[in-house]
N, C-alpha and C positions, 0 to 999 in steps of 0.2 A: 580336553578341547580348548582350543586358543583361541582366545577374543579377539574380532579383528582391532588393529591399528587404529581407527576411527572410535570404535565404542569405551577402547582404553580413556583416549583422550575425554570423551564427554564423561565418563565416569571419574575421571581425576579433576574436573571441574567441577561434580558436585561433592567431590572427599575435600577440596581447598576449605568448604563451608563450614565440614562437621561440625564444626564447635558450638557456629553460629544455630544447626539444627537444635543442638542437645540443648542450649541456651533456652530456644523456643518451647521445647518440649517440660524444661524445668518451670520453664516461666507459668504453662497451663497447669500443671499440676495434675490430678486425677479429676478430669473434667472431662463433658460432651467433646470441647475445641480441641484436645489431642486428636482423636477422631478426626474432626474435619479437618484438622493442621496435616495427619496424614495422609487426609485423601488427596488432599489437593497438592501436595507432596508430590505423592505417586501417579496423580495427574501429569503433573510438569516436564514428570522425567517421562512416562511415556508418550511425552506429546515430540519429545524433543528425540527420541529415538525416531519415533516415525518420520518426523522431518529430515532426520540423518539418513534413514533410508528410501528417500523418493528417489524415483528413476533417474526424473530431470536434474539435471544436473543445474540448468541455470535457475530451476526455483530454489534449489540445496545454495547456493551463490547467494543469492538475494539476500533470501529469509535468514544465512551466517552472518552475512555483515551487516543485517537491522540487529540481529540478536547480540552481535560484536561489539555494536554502539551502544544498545542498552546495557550490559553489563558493563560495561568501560564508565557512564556516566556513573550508576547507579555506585558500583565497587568503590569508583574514587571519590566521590561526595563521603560516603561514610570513612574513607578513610583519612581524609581530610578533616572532617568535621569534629569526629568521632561522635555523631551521633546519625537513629536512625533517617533513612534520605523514604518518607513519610508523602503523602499527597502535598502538604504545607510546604516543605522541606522543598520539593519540585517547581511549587507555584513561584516560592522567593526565587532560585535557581533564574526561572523566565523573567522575571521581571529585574535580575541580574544580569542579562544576556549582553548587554554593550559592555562589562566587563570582562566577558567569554576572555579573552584574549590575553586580558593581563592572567587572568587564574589559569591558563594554561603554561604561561610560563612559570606565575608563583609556584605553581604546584604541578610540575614536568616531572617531577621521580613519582610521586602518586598516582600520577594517569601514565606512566610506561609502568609500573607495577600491574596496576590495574587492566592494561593492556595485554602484560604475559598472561593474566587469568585468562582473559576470553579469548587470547590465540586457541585455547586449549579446547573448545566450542566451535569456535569459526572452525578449526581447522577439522575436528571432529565431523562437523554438519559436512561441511563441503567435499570430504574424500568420500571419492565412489563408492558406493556397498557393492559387496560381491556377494556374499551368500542368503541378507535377507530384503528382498525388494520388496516395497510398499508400491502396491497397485489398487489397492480396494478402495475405492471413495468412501467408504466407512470408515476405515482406517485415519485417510484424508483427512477426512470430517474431526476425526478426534483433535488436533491441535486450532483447529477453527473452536470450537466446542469449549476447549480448555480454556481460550484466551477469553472467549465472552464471562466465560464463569468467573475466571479470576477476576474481570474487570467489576461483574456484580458482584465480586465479595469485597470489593477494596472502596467500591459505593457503598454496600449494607456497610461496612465497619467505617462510613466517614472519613477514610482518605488513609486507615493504619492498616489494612487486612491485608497487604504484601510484603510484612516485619514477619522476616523468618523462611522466606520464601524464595526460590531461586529469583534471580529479577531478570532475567532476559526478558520478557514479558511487562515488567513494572512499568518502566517507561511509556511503554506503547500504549500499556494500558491510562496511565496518568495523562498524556493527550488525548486520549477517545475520551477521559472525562472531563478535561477543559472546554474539548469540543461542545459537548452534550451542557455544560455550563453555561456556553456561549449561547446556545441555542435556546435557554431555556432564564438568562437575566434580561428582563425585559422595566429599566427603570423610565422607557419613557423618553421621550427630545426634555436638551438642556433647558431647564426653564429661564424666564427672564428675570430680571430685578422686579421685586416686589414689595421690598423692605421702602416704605418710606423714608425721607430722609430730611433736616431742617433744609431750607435753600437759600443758604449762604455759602460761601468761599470758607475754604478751611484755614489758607493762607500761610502755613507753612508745610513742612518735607514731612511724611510718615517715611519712616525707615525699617523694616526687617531684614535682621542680622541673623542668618540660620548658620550657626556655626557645623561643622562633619568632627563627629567620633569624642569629642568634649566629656567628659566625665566630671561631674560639677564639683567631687570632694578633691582634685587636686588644685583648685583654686583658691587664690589668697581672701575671696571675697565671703568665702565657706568656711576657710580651715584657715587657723592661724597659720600653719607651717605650708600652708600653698604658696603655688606658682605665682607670680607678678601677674594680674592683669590690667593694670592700670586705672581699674575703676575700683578701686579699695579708699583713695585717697580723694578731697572733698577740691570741687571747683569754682571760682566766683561766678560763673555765667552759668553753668548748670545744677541739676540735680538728678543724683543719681539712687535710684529705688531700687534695691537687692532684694531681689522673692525667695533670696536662698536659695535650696535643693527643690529643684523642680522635677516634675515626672515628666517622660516622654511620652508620646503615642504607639509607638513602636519599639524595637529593639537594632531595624531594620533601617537603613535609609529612605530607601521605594516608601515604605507605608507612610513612614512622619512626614518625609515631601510631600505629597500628595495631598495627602489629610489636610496638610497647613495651612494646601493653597485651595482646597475649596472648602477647608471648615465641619469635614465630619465628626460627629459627633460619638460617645462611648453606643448609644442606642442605636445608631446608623450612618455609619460614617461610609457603608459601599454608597448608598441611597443616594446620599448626601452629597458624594465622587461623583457619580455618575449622573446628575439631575439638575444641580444647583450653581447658582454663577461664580465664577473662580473669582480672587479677591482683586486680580487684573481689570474687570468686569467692575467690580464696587467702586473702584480707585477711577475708574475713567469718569464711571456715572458721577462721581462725585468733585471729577472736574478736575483730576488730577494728573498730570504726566505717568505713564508707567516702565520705569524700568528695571530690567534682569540682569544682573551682575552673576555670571555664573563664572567661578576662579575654578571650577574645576574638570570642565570638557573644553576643547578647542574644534576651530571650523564647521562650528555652529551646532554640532553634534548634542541633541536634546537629551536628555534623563531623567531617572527618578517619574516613567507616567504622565512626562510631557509632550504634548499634540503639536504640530502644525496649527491646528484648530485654534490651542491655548494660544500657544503662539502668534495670534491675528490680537489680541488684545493687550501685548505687549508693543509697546510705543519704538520703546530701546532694548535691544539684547546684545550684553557687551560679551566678551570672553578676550581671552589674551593669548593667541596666536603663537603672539614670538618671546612669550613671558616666562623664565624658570619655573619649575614648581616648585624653587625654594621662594621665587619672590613675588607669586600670584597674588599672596593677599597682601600682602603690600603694595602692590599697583593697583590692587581691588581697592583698597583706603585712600588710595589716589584719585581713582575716579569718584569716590564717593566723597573726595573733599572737594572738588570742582561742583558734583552733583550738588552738593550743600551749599554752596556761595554764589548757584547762578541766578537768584532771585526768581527762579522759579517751583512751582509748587508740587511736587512728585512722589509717588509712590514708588522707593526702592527695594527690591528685596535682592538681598546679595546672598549667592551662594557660596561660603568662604571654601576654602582650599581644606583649612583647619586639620584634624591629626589623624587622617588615614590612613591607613599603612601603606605603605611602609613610611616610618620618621626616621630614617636613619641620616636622610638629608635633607628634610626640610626645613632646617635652620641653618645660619651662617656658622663659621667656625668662631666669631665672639662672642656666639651667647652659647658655647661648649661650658654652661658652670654646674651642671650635673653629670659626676663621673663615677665609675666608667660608664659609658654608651656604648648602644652599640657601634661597629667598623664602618664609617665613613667613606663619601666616594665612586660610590656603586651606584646611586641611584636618583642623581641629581635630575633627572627630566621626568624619573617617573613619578606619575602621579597615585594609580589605585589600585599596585598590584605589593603584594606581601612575602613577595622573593625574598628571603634570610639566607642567605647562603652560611650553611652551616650550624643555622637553630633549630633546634630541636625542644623548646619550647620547656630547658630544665632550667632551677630555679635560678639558678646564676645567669642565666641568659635574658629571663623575668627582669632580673635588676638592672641590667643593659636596656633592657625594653622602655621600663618604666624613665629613667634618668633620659632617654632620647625624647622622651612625651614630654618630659616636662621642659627641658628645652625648647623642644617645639611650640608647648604654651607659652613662655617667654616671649617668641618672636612670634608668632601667628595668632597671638590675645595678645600680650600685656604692649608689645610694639605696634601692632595692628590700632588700639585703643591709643596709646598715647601720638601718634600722628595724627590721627582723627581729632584727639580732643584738644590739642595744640594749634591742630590748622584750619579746622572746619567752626563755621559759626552757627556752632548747635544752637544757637539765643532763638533760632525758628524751626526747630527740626525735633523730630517727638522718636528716637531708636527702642527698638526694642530687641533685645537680644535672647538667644538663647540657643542650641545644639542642636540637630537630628535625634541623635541617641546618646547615651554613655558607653563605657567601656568595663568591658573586664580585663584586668591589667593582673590577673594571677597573684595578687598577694596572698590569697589564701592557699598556696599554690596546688592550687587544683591542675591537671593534666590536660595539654594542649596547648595547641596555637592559637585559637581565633579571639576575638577579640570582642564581637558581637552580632548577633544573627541567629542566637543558640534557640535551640528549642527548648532548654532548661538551662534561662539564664540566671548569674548572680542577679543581684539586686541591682547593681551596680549599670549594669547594659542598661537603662532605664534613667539615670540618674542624671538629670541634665540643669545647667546654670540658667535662671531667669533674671532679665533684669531690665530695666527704666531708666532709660538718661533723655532729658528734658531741658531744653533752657526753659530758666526758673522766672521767667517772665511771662512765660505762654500757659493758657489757662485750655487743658485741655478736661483732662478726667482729674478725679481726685486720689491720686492713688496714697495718697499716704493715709485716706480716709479708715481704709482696710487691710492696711499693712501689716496688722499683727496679728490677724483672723486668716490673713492668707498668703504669709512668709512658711516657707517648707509643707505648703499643704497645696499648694494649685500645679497645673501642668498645662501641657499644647494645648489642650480641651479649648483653655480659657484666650486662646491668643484671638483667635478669630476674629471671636466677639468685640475681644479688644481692640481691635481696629478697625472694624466695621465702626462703634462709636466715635471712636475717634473720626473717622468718617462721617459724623453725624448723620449715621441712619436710625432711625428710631430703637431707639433702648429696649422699649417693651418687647418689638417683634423680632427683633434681633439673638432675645434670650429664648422668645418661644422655639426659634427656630435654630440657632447656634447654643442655646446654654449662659453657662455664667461667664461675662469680662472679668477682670482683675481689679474693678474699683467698686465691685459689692463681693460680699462674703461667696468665697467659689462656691464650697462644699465637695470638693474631690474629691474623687472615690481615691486619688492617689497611686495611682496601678495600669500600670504599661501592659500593651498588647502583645503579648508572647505566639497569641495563634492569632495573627489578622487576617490572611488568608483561609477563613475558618469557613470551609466548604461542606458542602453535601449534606447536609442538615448537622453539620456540628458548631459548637458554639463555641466564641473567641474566648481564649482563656488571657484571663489577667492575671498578672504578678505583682501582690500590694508591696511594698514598701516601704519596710519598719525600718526609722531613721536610724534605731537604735541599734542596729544591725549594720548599720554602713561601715564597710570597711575603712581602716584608717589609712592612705598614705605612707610608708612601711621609712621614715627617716634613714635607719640603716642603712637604705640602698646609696645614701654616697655620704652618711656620715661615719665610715669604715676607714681604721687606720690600717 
């Protein structure tokens, strides 16, 4: 007896997985969950005959190309990633959605791979049946039936019970539980300012410096053998406060943006998003101009979980149009030395350019003093996509990697910082610097491309520079009071708060309600948010942060005859 043409093809789509099955199967062990791993198994695959064999041809249509798209997302995430693409894994993905477009070109051989897979599906579902028709609404009923169940088992299991499991259905199912999330987070209208506050003029510029992709051990300010960032060396008009190795909030950009700008906290930082006044909001109340230097979207295009809404509380939002992405943040240090010298009193918060992938050209060709790099040329306008033409993520291509970063921190830190501190009259202006996230830059050379977002990160995706530059005239917080209590031990947690005082909002309720500033002893827990997105009654995992553990900066990479 010969199978038809059609049911070859859906069977050779679920033989592509085998591996991934017996994986699952080893991973339970002799337990209950082999059982329901099977049944729900053999659920899938009968849910998805019966769909191959409906009459209708334009429900067989539909229902192949919904299933076409979810395998297509689902297959290439993990093969991109290499790890499993989980409810968390999906959530980051949407809140990544404005860069849809560079990740389909970074990663075009991945999603046309990904795409043979589920031709083999689509093409399965959509050829006519000839010898077995589904007519029985019981039948029907079965892949209705199937999809609820899966969706309740991927709720009971907190966001993982679709690991192992055909995924035509994942997807679908992973929206029906955002939906049901939506439907069911209820934090309440933003509230107003309630922080008291002294009522005087602050009289000079607050400055936040959120640098993108930083990893705070290849700077000079860290590690003897780092990169230039021009704040290593001492100035007669300022002073400069190094908090050393700081922790991130995230590993992710979306989460540490956000967090930053409304101040959540390790205990409740959705709460705290979704309820409390953004720091635009503190910075007006407290009398100050507020502007948004964002170096890394153009024609006004918002990011990182920012609103119109947000947006009505920004004064100024600059972006650079007609500006390279090799020389964004250097026009960004532009405006922000005009912003410093116009005797006016302002809240900036600049979104640098800083080292995203791809670095292959965001430096000029004379700060080429780490070699080799990677090939030059390609990608001078791009800004946030990780096309390597030709990497494949082995250790000698690692070394190219690494030598293009540090370049890039030469000109987008150490030349960013020295134009600044040469031409701007920090003597009124209080910056506060520090990264999104860190990176993993494979010195350990663990396998893979990305750099950070992992669901089982190094240490290192976490690991971000803090720092204090101040004309030494102005009396704002005492930060040197508790410089030794909270150098290599504070994180994002503490910015907040630190400038909300500086803001001169009251101290006391500032900490009830944001935590500890950086001019009393933090107490950091020290530990970046691995699962922030931590849904369905599952709890954010953290990732502590043993210093002693921090990878070194690998010399080798360009001191090689």
């Amino acid at each position: 007896m010969k199978l038809p043409i059609k049911n070859i093809l859906i069977l050779a789509y679920f033989v592509k997985d085998f591996d991934v099955y017996l994986d699952r199967l080893n991973y339970f062990g002799l337990s209950a969950s082999v059982a329901i791993y099977c049944f729900f198994f053999l659920l899938l695959v009968l849910s998805v005959l019966i769909i191959a064999h409906i009459k209708n041809s334009f429900v067989r249509i539909i229902i192949g190309v919904i299933f076409f798209i979810c395998v297509v997302s689902f297959d290439s995430y993990q093969r991109i990633m290499l790890e499993p693409f989980d409810y968390n894994a999906y959530i980051n993905m949407i809140d990544a959605a404005g860069s849809a477009g560079e990740a389909l070109q970074q990663y075009a051989k991945s999603y046309l791979i990904s795409a043979g897979y589920a031709l083999l599906l689509l093409i399965g579902i959509i050829l006519k049946p000839k010898k077995w028709i589904v007519n029985s609404l019981y039948l029907k009923a079965i892949p209705v039936f199937s999809f609820l169940l899966f969706t309740f088992l991927i709720f009971y299991k907190g966001g993982s019970g679709a690991l192992g499991l055909p995924s035509f259905y994942t997807p679908l199912s992973y929206s029906s539980l955002v939906l049901y999330e939506l439907s069911q987070d209820d934090f309440g209208t933003r509230e107003d300012i309630s922080i008291e506050r002294i009522n005087t003029e602050i009289g000079h510029d607050i400055i936040f410096i959120l640098d993108e992709s930083v990893v705070a051990n290849y700077l000079d300010i860290n590690n003897t053998k780092g990169v230039n960032t021009s704040l290593k060396e001492t100035y007669p008009n300022i002073d400069i406060v190094n908090y050393g190795y700081a922790v991130s909030i995230a590993n992710c950009s979306y989460s540490s943006n956000i967090t930053l700008r409304y101040g959540g906290t390790r205990g409740g930082y959705k709460k705290i998003i979704y309820s409390k006044p953004s720091i635009w909001q503190y910075a007006q109340n407290a009398g100050l101009k507020t502007v948004y230097i964002d170096a890394q979207r153009t024609e006004g295009e918002l990011q990182n979980g920012m609103t119109d809404r947000e947006l009505k509380n920004i004064d100024k939002f600059i972006q650079f149009d007609n500006v390279s992405v090799q020389n964004r943040d250097q026009e960004a240090a532009n405006v922000l030395i005009d912003l410093i010298n116009n005797n006016t009193d302002e809240f900036v918060f600049v979104n640098k350019m800083g080292l995203h992938f791809p670095i292959h050209d965001k430096y000029p060709d004379e700060f080429l003093k780490y070699k080799p790099a990677l090939p030059r040329g390609n990608w001078l306008d791009v800004s946030d996509t990780g096309l390597r033409t030709g990497f494949n993520g082995t250790p000698e291509e690692w070394i190219r990697y690494r030598n293009s970063y540090r370049n890039t921190v030469e000109w987008n830190v150490g030349e960013f910082f020295s134009k600044i501190i040469k031409n701007a009259n920090l003597n009124n202006s209080v910056v506060i610097y520090t990264s999104d996230h860190g990176q993993d830059l494979h010195e350990r050379k663990n396998p893979g491309v990305n750099t950070h977002c992992s669901a089982n990160p190094t240490i290192e995706e976490g690991l971000v520079p803090l720092v204090v530059i101040q004309g030494n005239n102005l009396n704002t917080l005492n930060w040197k009071k508790t410089l030794n209590d909270n150098k290599n031990k504070s994180s994002h947690y503490n910015i907040f708060p630190t400038l909300l005082k500086i803001m001169k909002y009251d101290s006391v309720e500032v900490a009830k309600v944001y935590g500890n500033s950086l001019d009393v002893k933090t107490n950091d827990d020290f530990s970046f948010n691995k699962y922030w997105n931590a849904r369905l009654g599952q709890k954010p995992k953290w990732e502590k942060i043993n210093l002693d553990k921090i990878v070194s900066p690998p010399e080798e990479d360009f001191l090689r005859k």
